[in-house]
One Martini backbone bead per residue (centre of mass of N, CA, C, O) as a GRO file, in nm:
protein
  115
    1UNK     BB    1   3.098   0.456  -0.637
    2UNK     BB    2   2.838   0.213  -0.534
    3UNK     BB    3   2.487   0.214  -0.498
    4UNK     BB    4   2.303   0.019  -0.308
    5UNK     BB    5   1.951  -0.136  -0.313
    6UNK     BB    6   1.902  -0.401  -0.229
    7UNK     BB    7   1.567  -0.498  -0.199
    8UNK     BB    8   1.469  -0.340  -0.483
    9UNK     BB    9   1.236  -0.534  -0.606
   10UNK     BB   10   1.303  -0.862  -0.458
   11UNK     BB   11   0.998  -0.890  -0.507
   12UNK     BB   12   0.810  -1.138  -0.654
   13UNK     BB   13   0.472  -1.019  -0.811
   14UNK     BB   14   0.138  -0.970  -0.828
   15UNK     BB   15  -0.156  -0.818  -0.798
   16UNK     BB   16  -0.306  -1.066  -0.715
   17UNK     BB   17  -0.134  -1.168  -0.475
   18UNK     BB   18  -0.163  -0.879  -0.325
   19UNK     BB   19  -0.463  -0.942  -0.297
   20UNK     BB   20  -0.468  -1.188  -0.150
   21UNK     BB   21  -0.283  -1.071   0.091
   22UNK     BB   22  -0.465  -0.814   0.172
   23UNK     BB   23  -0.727  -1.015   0.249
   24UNK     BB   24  -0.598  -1.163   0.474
   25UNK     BB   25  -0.471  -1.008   0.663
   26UNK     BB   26  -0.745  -0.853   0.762
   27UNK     BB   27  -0.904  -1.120   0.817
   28UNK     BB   28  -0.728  -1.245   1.019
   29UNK     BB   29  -0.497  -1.497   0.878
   30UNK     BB   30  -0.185  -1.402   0.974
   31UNK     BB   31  -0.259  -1.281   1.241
   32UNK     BB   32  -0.286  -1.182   1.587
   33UNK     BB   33  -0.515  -0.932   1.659
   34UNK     BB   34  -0.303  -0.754   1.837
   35UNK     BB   35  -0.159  -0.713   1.585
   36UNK     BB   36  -0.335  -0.612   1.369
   37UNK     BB   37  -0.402  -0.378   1.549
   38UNK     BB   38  -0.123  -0.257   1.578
   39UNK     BB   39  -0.167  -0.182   1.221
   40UNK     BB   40  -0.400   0.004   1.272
   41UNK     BB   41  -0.228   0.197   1.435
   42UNK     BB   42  -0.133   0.482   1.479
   43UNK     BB   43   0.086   0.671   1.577
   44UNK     BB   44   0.089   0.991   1.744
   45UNK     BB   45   0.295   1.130   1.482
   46UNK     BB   46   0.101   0.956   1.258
   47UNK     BB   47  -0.031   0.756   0.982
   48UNK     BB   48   0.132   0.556   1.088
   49UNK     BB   49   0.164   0.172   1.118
   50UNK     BB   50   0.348  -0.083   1.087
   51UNK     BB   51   0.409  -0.001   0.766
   52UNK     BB   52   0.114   0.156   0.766
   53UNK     BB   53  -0.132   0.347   0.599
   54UNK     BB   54  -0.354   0.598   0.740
   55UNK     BB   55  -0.653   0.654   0.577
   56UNK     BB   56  -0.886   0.871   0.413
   57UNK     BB   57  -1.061   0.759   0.104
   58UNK     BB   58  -1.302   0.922   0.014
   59UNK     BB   59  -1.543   0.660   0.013
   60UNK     BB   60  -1.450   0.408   0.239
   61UNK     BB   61  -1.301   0.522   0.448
   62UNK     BB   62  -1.082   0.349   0.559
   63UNK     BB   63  -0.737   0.323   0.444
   64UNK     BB   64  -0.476   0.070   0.390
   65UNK     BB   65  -0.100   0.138   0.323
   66UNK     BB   66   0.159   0.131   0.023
   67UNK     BB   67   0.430   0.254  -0.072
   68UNK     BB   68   0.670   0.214  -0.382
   69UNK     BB   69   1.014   0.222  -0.515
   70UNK     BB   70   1.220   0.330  -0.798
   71UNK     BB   71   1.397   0.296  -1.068
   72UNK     BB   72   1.115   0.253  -1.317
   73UNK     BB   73   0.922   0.208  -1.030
   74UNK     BB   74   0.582   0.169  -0.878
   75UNK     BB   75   0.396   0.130  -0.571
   76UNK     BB   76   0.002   0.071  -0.492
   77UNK     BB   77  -0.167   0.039  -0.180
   78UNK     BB   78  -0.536  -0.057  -0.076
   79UNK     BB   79  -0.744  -0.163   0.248
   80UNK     BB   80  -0.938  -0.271   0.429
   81UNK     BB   81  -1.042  -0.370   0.751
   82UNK     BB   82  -1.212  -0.622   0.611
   83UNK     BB   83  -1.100  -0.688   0.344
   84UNK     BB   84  -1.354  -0.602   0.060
   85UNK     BB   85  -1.135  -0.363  -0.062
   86UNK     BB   86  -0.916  -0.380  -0.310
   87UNK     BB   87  -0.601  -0.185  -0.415
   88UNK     BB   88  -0.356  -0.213  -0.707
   89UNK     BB   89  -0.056  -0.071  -0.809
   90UNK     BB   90   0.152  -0.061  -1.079
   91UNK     BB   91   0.454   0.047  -1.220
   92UNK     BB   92   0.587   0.214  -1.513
   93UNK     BB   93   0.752   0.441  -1.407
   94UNK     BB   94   0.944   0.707  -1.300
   95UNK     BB   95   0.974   1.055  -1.164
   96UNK     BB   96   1.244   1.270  -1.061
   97UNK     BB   97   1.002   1.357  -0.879
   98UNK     BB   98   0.657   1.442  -0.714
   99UNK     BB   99   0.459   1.394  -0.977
  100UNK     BB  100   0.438   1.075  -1.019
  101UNK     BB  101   0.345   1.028  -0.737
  102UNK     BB  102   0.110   1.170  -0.759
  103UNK     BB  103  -0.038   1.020  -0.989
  104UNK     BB  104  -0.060   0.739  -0.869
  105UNK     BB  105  -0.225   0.833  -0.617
  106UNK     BB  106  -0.456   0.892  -0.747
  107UNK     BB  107  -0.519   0.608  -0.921
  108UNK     BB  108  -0.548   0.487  -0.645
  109UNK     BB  109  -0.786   0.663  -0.552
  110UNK     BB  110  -0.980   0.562  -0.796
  111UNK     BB  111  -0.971   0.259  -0.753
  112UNK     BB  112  -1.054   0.207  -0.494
  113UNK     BB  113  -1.336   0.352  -0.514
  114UNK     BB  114  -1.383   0.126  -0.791
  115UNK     BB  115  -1.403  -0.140  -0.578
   0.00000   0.00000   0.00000
């Protein structure tokens, strides 16, 4: 049996375009504000909103992100609210277990920070 991973990994960009992309997002150029405002709020069951993770950068204020990966690749994104401030982490190699993933986290919460 073949265990197909559908469109993992099926979108070619780099971290550029990503942050072109997720300034564009929040700066209201995409969305029409009540979707923007909809993507902004948490569900009441999680900080989880319309695809995106709504967290406390520990640096400033919220930030909103999305990771994901497959096998031998991660990405993980944070972007402010008025997308003043993005960043990218695209990664190659990821580890079986979720120690790389927690490495990750970290590396993006400190890009971001510094962004």
């Amino acid at each position: 049996m073949t265990v197909g991973l559908g469109a993992n990994g099926g979108i070619v960009s780099d971290a550029a375009d990503e942050a072109r992309f997720l300034v564009s997002l929040m700066q209201g150029k995409l969305l029409k504000p009540a979707q923007l405002a909809a993507l902004e709020t948490p569900s009441r069951w999680s900080n989880y909103g319309l695809g995106t993770g709504i967290d406390e950068s520990g640096c400033a204020g919220v930030a909103y992100g999305h990771n994901g990966g497959g096998d031998g690749f991660t990405t993980s994104v944070f972007v402010s609210g008025d997308g003043r401030r993005v960043a990218v982490l695209l990664a190659n190699g990821r580890t079986a277990d979720d120690h790389g993933d927690a490495l990750v986290h970290t590396a993006m919460s400190r890009l971001y920070c510094a962004a």
